[in-house]
N, C-alpha and C positions, 0 to 999 in steps of 0.2 A: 114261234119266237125267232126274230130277226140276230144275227149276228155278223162281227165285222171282223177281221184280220188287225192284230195289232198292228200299228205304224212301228218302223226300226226308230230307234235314235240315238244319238250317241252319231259317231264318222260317216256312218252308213244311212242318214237320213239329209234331205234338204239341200244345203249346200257343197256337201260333201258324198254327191250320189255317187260321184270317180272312182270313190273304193266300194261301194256297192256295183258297180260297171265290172271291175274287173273279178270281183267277185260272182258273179254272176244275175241273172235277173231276178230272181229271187233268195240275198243269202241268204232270209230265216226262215225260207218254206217248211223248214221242218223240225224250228225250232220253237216258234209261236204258239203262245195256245188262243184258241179264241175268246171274244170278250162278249158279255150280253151286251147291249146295248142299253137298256137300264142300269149296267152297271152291278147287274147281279151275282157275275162271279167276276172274283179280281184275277189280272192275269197274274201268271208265275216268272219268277226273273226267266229267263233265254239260257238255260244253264250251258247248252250248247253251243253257245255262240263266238266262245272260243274256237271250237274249229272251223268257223270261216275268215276267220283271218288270214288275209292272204301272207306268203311267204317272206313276201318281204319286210311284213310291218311284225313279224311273230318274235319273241327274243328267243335267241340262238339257244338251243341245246350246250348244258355246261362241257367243258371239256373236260373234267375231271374223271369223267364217267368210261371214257376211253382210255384212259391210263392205268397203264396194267401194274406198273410198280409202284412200290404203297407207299413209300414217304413221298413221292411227287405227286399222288395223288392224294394225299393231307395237304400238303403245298399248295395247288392246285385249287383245292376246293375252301381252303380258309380265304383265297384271293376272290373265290367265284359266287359261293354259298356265303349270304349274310348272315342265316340264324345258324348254319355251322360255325364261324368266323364270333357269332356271339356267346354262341356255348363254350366256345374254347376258352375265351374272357372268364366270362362268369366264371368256369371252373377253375380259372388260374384264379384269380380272385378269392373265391371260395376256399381254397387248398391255401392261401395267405391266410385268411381268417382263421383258417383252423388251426397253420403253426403257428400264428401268435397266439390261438386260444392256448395250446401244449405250453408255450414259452411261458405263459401267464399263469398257467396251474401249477409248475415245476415253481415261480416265483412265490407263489400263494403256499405251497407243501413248505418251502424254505422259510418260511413269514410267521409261519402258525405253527411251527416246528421249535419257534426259539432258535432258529440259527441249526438245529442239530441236521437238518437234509441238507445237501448240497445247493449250495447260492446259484441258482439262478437271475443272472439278470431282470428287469423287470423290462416286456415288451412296448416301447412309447404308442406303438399303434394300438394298444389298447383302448387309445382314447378317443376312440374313434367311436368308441358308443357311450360316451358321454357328453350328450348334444346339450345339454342344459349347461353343462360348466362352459361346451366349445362357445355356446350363445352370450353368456354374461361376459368371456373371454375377446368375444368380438367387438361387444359395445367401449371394454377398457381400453383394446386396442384402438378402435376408433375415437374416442377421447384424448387418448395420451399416448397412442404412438409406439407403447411397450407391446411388447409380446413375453406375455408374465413366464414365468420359469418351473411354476408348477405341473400345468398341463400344456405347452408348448404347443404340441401334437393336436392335442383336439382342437384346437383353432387351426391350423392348418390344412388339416384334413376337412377339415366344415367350409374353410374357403379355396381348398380344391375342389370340393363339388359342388359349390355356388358357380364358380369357374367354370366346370362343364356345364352347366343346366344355362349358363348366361351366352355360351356359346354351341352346343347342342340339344336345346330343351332338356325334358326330364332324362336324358341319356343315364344318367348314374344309375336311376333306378332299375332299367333291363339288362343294363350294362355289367355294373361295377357292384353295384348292392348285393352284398349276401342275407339278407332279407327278403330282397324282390327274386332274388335267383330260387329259395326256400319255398317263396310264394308260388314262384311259376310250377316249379317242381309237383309242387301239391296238388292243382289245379289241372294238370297233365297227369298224373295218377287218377284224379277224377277220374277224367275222360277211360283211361283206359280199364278203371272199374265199370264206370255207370254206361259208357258211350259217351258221353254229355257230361257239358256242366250248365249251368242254372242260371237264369238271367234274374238279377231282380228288377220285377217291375217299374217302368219311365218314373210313376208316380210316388214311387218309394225311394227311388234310386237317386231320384237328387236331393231329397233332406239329408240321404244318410252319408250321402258325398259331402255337405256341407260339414260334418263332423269334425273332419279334419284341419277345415279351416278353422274354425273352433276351438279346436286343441293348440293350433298356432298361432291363433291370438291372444288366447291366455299368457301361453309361456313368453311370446312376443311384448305384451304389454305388462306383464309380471319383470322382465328383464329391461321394458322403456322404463319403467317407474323407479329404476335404482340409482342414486346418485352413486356420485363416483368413492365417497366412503363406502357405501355400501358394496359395490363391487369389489372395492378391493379387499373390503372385510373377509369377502365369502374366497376368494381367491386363493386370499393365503392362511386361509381356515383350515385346523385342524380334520374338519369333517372333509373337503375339497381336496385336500392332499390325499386323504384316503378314500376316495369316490371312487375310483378303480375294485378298491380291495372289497369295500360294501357290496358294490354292484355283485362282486362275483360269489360273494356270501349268501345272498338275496335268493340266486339261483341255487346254492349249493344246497340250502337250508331253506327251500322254498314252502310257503306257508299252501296249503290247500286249496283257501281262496284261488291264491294267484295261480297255482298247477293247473285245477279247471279252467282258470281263465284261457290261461294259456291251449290247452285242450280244445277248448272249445272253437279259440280262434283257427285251430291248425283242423278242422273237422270242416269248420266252416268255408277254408280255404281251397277244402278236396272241393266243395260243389258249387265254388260262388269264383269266378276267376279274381285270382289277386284282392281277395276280402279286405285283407288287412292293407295292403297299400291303397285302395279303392276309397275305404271308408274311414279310415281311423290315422292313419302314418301322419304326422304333422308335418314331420320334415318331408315329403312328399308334396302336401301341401304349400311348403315354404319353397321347393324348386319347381314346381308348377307356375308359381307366379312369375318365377325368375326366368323360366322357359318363353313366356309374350316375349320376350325382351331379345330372344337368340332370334339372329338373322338369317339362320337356316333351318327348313320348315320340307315337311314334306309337301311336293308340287304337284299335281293334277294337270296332265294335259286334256282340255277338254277339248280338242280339236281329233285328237286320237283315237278318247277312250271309248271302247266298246261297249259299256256299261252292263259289265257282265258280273260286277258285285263282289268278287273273287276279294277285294281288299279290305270293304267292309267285314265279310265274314272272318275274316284271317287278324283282325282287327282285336286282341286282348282288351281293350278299354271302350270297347262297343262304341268307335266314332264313325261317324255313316262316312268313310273317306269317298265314297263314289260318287258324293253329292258337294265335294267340296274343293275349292280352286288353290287352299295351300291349306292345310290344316293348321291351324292356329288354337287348339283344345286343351286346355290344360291339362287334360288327363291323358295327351298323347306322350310316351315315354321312348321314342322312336327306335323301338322295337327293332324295325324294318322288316314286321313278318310282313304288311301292307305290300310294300314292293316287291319282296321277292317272289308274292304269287303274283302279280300283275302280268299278264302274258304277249302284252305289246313292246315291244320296244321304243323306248324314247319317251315314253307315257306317263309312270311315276315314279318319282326318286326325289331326291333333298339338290335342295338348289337355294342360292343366298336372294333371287328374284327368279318371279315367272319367267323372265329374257336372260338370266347366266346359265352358265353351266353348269350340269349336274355335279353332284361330287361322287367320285365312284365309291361305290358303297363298302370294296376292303379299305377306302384313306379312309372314310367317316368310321369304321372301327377303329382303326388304329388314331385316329384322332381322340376319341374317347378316352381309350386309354393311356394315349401318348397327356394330352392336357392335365391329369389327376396324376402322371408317375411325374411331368417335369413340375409340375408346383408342391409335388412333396420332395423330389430331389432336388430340387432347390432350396427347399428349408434345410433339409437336412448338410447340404454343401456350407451353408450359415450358419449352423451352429444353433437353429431353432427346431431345434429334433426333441433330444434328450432334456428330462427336467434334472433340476436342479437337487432333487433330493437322493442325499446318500444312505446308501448302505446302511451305518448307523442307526440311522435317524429311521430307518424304514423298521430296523428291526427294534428300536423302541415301542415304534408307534402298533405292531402287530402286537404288541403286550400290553397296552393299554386302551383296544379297541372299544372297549366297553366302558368305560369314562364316558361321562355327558357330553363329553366337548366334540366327539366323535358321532352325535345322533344329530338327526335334524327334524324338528320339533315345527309342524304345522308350516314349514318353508321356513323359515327359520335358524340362522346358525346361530347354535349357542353363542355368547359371550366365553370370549377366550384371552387368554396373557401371553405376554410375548413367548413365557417358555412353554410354550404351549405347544 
């Protein structure tokens, strides 16, 4: 049986033999494997093929690694290391969500107490995970111009991160989400139990990616179909003022059903990467869309790349980046594990076209971040932070939770009266 020497390709093949020249006459004699000629065995990516990169096209050794005193080399490596510089986010992030979740329990012990615990304020950014109300709160806005006094915040917050996703794809999700920070967590535990986590199959894998979209067309045309009485009904609805308080009861007193659910997602998430943003997240699906629309995209120099795969594999949302000239994938959440294994320099990074300039990869974090903290301190310099409901009123309403006017009935808010 005849066999033949794979061809290079990628810098090193054709046009570009000059970096093969100086590399020498053969750079993958010893990386190749051979191929039948039928076609009977496929060959194996060039795993090695990183080290013939010559010196000059290689990216430099971080310098943080050389620095012997430690807060400069935190400094240092948040400027040089992207997923260091993302973990740091996330965890600040995360450590937010948790003291407003503390601020919000302190406010819920004082609520359900009758006034007898200590008043705690109640947290506005609580409202950040009430996307159903931030969604009907957005279509009001966009009709009439108000930004209602109820839930303030959760419209804010929903188009602060339309805001990043409209200017750095799905960023929020790797970035800023303490759901997707939860998810990755999980998924990296995986790995470190099993080795691995679990791919599901192509054939499977995009029905159940549709889900999502699914779920966001529901809620999407559940909230087109509300005339403007109707949203303002539900706005300044007894139940809607207390949708914070619900939510946290829900969990607190959670029924079985929803425990396993929940269970099962977080089980699913050890072996499947990012299960629940992948296949089910709506709002994932709503900044996916919104990410086509951002003008900066991860870029492939195909004139450079070695095609040694490094960025595919490294790739959380299984996008073949090796094979693509700027990724444009909805399910790309720019991560940036992609580039920071890439081992050429000048080869891939985010850039607003193929012909600008890269952006260096600590501005595009702080960009992130920076976009989502000036368009909440912004509202909140405005005066569209905090609602409108007091004290009083809050401690009435913990006394009469269980009144009808308080339940929501098939989507549905009851019929209510002004003193309501």
């Amino acid at each position: 049986m005849r066999y033949h020497d794979e061809t290079p390709t990628g810098p090193f093949a054709g046009k570009h033999t000059h970096l093969s020249t100086r590399m020498g006459s053969q750079p993958f004699a010893d990386t190749t494997q051979r191929v039948d000629v039928e076609g009977l065995t496929r060959p194996k990516p060039r795993k090695l093929a990183i080290k013939k990169i010559p010196p000059e096209l290689r990216r430099g050794k971080p310098a943080y690694k050389s620095e012997s005193v430690w807060y400069r080399r935190i400094f240092k490596r948040l400027s040089e290391d992207s997923q260091y510089q993302r973990s740091a986010i996330q965890l600040a992030f995360a450590l937010l969500c948790l003291w407003i979740g503390a601020e919000f329990t302190l406010f819920m012990q004082w609520g359900t107490s009758g006034g007898a615990e200590a008043f705690m304020p109640r947290p506005p950014g609580v409202e950040g995970f009430l996307p159903i109300s931030a969604l009907i709160s957005l279509k009001y806005w966009w009709h009439t111009g108000i930004i209602n006094n109820v839930h303030p915040s959760g419209l804010i917050i929903l188009l602060a991160i339309v805001a990043v996703s409209l200017l750095l794809k799905k960023a929020f999700c790797s970035w800023l989400c303490p759901v997707g920070t939860l998810s990755e967590s999980l998924w990296m535990l995986g790995q470190r139990i099993f080795g691995r986590t679990w791919d599901i199959p192509r054939w499977l894998d995009y029905p159940l990616r549709s889900l999502k979209y699914l779920l966001m067309a529901f809620f999407v045309f559940s909230v087109a179909g509300m005339g403007l009485d109707a949203l303002r009904m539900f706005i300044y609805s007894p139940y809607n003022k207390m949708a914070d308080v619900k939510m946290y009861l829900f969990f607190a007193d959670i029924s079985s059903t929803a425990l396993w659910t929940i269970i099962i997602l977080v089980l699913l998430s050890v072996v499947v990467k990012n299960f629940w943003c992948r296949y089910l997240c709506p709002y994932g699906a709503m900044l996916g869309i919104a990410g086509w629309l951002s003008p900066l995209k991860i870029t492939r120099n195909k004139e450079t790349c070695v095609d040694c795969e490094l960025c595919t594999k490294a790739c959380p949302s299984r996008i073949k980046v090796h094979k693509a000239g700027r990724v444009w994938s909805d399910e790309c959440m720019s991560c940036m594990a992609c580039v920071a294994v890439c081992p050429v320099k000048d080869t891939l990074d985010v850039r607003l076209s193929r012909k600008s300039r890269p952006v260096p990869t600590p501005v595009y974090g702080m960009l992130v971040a920076g976009a989502f903290v000036a368009v909440t301190g912004m509202a909140m310099l405005a005066g569209f932070w905090q609602n409108s409901i007091s004290r009083e009123e809050y401690l009435r309403r913990f006394q009469s939770l269980d009144a009808p006017v308080y339940q929501h009935f098939r989507g549905e808010v009851p019929a209510y009266g002004p003193h309501d």
